[in-house]
C-alpha positions in Angstrom: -27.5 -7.5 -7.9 -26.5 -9.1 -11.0 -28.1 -12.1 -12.0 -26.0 -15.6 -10.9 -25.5 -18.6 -12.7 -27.2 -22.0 -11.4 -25.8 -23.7 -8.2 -25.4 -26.8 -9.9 -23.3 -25.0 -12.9 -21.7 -23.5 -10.2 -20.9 -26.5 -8.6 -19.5 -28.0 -11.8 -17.2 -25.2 -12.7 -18.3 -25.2 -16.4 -20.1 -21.8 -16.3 -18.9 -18.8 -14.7 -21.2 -15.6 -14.2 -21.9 -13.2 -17.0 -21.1 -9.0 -16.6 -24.3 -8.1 -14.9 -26.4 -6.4 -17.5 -25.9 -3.1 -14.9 -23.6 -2.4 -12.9 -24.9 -1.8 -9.3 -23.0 1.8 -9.2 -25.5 2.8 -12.0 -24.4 3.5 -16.0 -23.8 7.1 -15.5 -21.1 6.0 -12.6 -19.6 3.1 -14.7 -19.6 5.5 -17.7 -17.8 8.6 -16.8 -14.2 9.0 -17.1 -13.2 11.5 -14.3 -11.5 14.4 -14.6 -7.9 13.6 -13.1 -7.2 11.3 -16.2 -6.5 14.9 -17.9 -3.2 15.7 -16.6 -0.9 16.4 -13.3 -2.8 19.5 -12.6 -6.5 17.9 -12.9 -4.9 15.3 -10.6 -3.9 17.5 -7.9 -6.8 20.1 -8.3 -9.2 17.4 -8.1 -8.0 14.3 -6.7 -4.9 14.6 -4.5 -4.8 18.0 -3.0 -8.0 17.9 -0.7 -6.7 14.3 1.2 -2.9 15.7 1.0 -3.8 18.3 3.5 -5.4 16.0 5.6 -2.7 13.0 5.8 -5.2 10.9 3.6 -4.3 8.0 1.8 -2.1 7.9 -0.4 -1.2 11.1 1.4 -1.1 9.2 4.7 2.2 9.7 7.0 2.7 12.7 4.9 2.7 16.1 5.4 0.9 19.2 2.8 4.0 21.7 2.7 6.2 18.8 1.0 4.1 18.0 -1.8 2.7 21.6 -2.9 6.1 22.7 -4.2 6.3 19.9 -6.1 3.2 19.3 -7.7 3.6 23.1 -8.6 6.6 22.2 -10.4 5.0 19.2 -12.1 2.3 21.2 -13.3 4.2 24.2 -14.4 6.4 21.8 -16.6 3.3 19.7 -17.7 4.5 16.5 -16.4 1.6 14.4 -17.4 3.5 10.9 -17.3 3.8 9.8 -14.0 5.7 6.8 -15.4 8.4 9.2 -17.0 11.5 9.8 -14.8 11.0 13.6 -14.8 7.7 12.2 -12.4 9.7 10.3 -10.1 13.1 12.5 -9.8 10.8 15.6 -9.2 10.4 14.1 -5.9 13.3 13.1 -4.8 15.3 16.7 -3.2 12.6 17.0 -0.9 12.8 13.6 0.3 16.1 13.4 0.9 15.8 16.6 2.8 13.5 15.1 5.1 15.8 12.6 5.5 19.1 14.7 6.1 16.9 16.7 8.8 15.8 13.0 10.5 19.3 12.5 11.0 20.3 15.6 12.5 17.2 15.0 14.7 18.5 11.7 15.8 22.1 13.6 16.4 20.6 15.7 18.4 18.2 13.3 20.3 15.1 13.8 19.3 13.6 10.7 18.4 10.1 11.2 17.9 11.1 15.0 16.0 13.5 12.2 13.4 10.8 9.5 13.7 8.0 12.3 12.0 10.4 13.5 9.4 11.5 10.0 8.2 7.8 9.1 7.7 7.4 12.5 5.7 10.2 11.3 3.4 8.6 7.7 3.0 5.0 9.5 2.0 7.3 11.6 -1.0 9.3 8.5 -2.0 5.8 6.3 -2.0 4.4 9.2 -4.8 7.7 9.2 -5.9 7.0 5.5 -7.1 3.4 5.6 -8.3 1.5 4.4 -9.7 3.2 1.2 -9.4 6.4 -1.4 -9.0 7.4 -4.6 -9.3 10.6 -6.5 -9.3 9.1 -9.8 -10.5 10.4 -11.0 -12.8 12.6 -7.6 -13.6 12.1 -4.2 -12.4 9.5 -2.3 -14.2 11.1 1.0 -13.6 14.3 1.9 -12.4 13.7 5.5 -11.3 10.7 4.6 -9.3 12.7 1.7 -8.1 15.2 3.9 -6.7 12.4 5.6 -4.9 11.2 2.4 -3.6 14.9 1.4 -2.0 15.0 5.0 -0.9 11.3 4.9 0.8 12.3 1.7 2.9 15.6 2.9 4.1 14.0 5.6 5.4 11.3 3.4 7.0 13.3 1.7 8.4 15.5 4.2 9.9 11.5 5.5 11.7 10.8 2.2 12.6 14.0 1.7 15.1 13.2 4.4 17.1 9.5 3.2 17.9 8.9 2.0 21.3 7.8 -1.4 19.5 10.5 -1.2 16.7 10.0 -2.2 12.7 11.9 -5.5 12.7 12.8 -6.6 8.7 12.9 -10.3 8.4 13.6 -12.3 5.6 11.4 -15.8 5.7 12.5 -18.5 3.8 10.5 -19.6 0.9 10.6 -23.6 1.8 7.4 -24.3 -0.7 8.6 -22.3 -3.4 8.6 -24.0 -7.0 9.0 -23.3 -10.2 9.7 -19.7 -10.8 9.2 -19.0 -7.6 11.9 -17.2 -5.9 13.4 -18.5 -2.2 12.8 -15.7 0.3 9.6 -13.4 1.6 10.3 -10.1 3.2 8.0 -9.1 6.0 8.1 -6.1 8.2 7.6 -7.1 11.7 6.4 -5.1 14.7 5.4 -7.1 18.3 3.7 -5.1 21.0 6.7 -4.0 23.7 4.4 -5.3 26.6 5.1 -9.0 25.5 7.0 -10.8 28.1 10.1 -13.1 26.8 8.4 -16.3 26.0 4.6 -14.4 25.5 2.9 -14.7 22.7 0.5 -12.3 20.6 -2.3 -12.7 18.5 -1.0 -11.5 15.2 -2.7 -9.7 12.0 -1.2 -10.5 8.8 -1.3 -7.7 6.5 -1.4 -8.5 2.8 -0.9 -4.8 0.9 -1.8 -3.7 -2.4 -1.2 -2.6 -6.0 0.3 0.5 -5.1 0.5 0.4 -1.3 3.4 -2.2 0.4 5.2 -2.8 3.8 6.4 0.8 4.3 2.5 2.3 3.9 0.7 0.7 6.6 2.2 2.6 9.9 -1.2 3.5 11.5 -2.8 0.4 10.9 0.0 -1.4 13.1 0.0 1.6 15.3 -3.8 0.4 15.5 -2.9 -3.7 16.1 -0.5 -3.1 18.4 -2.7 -1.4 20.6 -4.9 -4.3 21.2 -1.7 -6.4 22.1 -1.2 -7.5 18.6 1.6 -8.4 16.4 1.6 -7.5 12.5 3.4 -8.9 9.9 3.3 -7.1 6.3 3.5 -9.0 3.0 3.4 -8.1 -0.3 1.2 -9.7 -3.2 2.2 -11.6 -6.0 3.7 -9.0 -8.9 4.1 -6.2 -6.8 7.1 -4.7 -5.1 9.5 -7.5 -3.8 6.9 -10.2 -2.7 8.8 -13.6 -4.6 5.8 -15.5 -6.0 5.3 -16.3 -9.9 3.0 -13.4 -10.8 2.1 -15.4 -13.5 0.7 -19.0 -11.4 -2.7 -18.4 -9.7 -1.9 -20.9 -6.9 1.9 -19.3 -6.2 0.0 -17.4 -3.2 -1.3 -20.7 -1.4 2.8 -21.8 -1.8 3.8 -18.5 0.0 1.5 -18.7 2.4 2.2 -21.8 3.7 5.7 -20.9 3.7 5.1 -18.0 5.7 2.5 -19.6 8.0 5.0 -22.1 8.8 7.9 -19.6 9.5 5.3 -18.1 12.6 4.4 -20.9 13.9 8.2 -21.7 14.3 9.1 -17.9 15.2 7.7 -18.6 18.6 6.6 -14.7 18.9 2.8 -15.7 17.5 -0.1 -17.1 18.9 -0.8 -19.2 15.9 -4.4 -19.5 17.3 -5.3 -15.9 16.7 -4.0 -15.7 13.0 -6.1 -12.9 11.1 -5.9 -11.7 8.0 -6.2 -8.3 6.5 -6.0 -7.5 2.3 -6.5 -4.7 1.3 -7.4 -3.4 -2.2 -5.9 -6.1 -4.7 -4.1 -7.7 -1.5 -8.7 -8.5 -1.0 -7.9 -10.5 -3.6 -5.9 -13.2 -1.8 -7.6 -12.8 1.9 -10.6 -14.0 0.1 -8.4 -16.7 -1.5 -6.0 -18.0 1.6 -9.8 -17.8 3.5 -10.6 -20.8 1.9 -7.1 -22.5 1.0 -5.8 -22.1 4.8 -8.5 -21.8 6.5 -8.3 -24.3 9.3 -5.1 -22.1 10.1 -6.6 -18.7 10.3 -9.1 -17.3 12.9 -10.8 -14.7 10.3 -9.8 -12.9 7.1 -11.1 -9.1 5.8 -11.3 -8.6 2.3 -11.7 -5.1 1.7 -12.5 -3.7 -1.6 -11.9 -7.4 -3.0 -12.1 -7.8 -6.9 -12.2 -11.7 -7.4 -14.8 -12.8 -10.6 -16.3 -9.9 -11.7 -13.2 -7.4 -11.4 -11.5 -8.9 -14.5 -14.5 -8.5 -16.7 -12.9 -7.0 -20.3 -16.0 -4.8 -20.3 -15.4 -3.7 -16.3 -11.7 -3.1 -17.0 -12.3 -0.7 -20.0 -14.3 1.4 -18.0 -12.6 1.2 -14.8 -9.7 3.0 -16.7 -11.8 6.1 -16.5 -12.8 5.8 -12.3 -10.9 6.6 -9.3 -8.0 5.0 -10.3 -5.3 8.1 -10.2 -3.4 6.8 -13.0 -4.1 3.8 -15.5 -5.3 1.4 -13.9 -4.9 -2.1 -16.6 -1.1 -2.1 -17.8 -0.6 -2.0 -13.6 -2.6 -5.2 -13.6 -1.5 -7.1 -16.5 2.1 -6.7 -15.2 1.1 -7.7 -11.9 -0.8 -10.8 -13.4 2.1 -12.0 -15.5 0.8 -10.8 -18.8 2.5 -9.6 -21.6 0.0 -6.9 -22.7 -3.1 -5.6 -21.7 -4.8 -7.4 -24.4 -3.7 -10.6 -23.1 -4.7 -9.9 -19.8 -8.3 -9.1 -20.8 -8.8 -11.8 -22.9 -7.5 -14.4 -20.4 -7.4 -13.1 -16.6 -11.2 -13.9 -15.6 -10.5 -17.3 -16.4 -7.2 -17.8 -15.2 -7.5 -15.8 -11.7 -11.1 -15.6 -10.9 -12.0 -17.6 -7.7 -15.2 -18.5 -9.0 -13.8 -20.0 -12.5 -10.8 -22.0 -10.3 -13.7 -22.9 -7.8 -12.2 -21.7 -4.6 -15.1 -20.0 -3.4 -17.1 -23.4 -3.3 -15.0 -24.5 -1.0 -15.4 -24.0 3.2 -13.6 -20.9 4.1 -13.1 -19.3 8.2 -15.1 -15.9 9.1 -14.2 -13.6 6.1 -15.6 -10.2 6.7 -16.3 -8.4 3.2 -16.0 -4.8 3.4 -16.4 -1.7 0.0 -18.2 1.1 -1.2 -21.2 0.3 -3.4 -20.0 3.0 -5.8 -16.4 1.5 -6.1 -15.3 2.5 -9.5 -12.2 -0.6 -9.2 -13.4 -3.8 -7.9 -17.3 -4.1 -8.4 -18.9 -4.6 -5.6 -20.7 -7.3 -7.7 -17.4 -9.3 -6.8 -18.6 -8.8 -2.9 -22.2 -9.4 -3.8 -21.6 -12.5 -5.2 -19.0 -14.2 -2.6 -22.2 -14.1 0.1 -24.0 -17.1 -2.9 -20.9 -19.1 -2.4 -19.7 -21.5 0.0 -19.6 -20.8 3.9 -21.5 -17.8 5.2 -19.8 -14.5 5.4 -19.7 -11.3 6.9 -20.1 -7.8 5.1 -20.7 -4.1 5.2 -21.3 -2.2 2.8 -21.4 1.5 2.6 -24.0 3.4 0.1 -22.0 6.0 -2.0 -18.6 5.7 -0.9 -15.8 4.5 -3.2 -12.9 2.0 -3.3 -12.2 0.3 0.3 -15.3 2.0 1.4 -13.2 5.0 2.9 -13.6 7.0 5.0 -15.8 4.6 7.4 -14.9 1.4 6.6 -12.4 0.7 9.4 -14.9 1.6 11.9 -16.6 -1.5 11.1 -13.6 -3.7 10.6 -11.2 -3.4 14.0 -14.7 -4.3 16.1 -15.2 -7.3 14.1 -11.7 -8.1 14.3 -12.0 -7.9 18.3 -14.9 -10.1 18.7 -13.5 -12.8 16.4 -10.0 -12.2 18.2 -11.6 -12.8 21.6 -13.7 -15.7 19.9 -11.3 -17.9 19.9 -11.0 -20.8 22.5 -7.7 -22.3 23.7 
């Protein structure tokens, strides 16, 4: 573990932790620079294809015979730039062929047949559309854009022939200030055994750099099987989620907003509030943990980046790790800065929550959950929110990678039941 500063300069905010003089994931780990940074057909050789014929993340809804033509073609024609619009368009006949065949499914009646090749569609859009999006506070990309439009008309097309059907709301913004903008979309799914006038213990899901509301199907598949509603929110910077990318406490204004919307939805058991971030979304369930605490029931934070994570000297590494594409002109967009320079010189002080001192404060259960050899978000980050503040929760697994797949959500939905059934009335 890397060493920590004082308590009481900890308590006083005036000095932050130094890079740990080793990474836990050892030098030859932090130093290497894989080999899918080489090109399209590195990438797919010996990144992508193994999890694509297994419906793995990012492969996940997806289905192996739609994505070897294309990567065949992308390879043949060396198309290296996954930010270029040759990328992004070299998805889109298949997907919109999955699409056409959903809708003669539907003609024909068979849901479930349409419901299947909709979600095959939204798995080629959401490649389509890496590495990454945002329409805060202009769309990045316009091709990829159009795959993101595409991708949740689709979704949404699957999601109203589920038994417990995808409802998109838009939630007013009330708190919103500054640069801020007025409305939150959510996607919304309630369990179909829910009386008129029951309520459900809800999860909220907070997505992603690359992963958003149209990506999460099995983990709602998963809530609503304990009788439990989900809602789905973007992070600041990413996708459609309204907050000022650029203000660190623009989250704690959203959330409140949308905290307040389910209390007044009348759908939610607002005593049985959880949390769930994932990847960057870590990030803020470690945050709203402590800012809304009193409101929540429990938070995960899995494969949570928070002090550590925007070390310069971490950063120009992590360039190099598991990271399919490059990982730091992502985040300095998503973080409101101009250039990657920028944000290395000045996101650990602006968005670490040690720095802004939110981890001093009391937080609710806040389960911590990575791989030890994460090559994104140190687990020095996780390491060091157990010397802070309330006492947590956390599992760690030796050897795995980011999000500590594949076992990690073995260990989360139990915890999530016990602190679900925890709760008094």
């Amino acid at each position: 573990m890397s060493p920590h500063s004082t308590r009481a300069a900890a308590a006083s905010g005036k000095d932050g932790e130094k890079a740990p003089k080793q990474w836990i994931m050892g030098a030859e780990a932090f130093e290497q620079r894989m080999p899918h940074h080489n090109g399209i057909k590195e990438l797919w050789e010996t990144r992508w294809k193994f999890p694509c014929t297994k419906s793995l993340y990012p492969f996940h809804d997806g289905d192996y015979e739609d994505f070897a033509p294309i990567f065949a073609e992308l390879i043949e024609k060396h198309s290296n730039d996954a930010t270029s619009p040759a990328y992004t368009e070299a998805f889109f006949p298949v997907a919109e062929g999955l699409v056409s065949s959903g809708d003669a499914a539907v003609a024909a009646g068979k849901k479930h047949a349409a419901s299947i090749l909709y979600l095959r569609a939204c798995a080629v859009y959401r490649i389509a559309r890496f590495p990454y999006i945002t329409g805060y506070p202009i769309v990045n990309d316009l091709a990829k854009w159009k795959a993101w439009e595409a991708q949740k008309a689709a979704y949404l097309k699957a999601g109203a022939l589920w038994e417990s059907p995808l409802q998109d709301v838009i939630v007013q913004h009330v708190y919103a200030i500054g640069a801020d903008r007025d409305k939150i979309p959510v996607y919304v799914r309630t369990p179909s055994s829910k009386g008129p006038g029951e309520k459900s213990p809800v999860v909220i899901l907070m997505t992603g750099l690359d992963g958003y509301r149209p990506d999460n199907t099995v983990r709602c598949n998963e809530f609503l099987k304990r009788g439990w509603a989900s809602v789905v929110v973007e992070i600041p910077g990413t996708a459609d989620c309204p907050a000022d990318s650029a203000d660190p406490k623009s989250p704690d204004r959203m959330w409140t907003s949308l905290l307040r919307w389910m209390g007044k939805d009348g759908r939610f058991d607002m005593k049985r509030v959880m949390v769930w971030g994932l990847s960057a979304g870590g990030y803020y369930a470690v945050r709203i943990a402590h800012t809304h605490g009193s409101q929540l029931a429990g938070c995960v934070a899995q494969g949570a980046g928070c002090h550590h994570f925007y070390d310069p000297e971490w950063l120009e590494k992590a360039e190099g790790h598991e990271y399919p594409f490059q990982l730091t002109p992502a985040m300095a967009m998503k973080h409101g800065f101009s250039s990657v320079e920028e944000y290395k010189a000045n996101a650990q002080k602006k968005f670490s929550l040690l720095e802004t001192g939110i981890i001093q404060q009391p937080s609710t259960e806040l389960l911590l959950v990575n791989g030890t050899q994460d090559g994104l978000m140190p687990i020095e980050d996780s390491f060091m929110l157990l010397e802070y503040g309330t006492a947590k929760h956390a599992r760690f697994f030796p050897g795995a990678l980011h999000m500590g797949y594949p076992m990690a959500n073995e260990s989360v939905y139990p915890w999530m039941e016990k602190v679900m059934a925890g709760v008094r009335d």
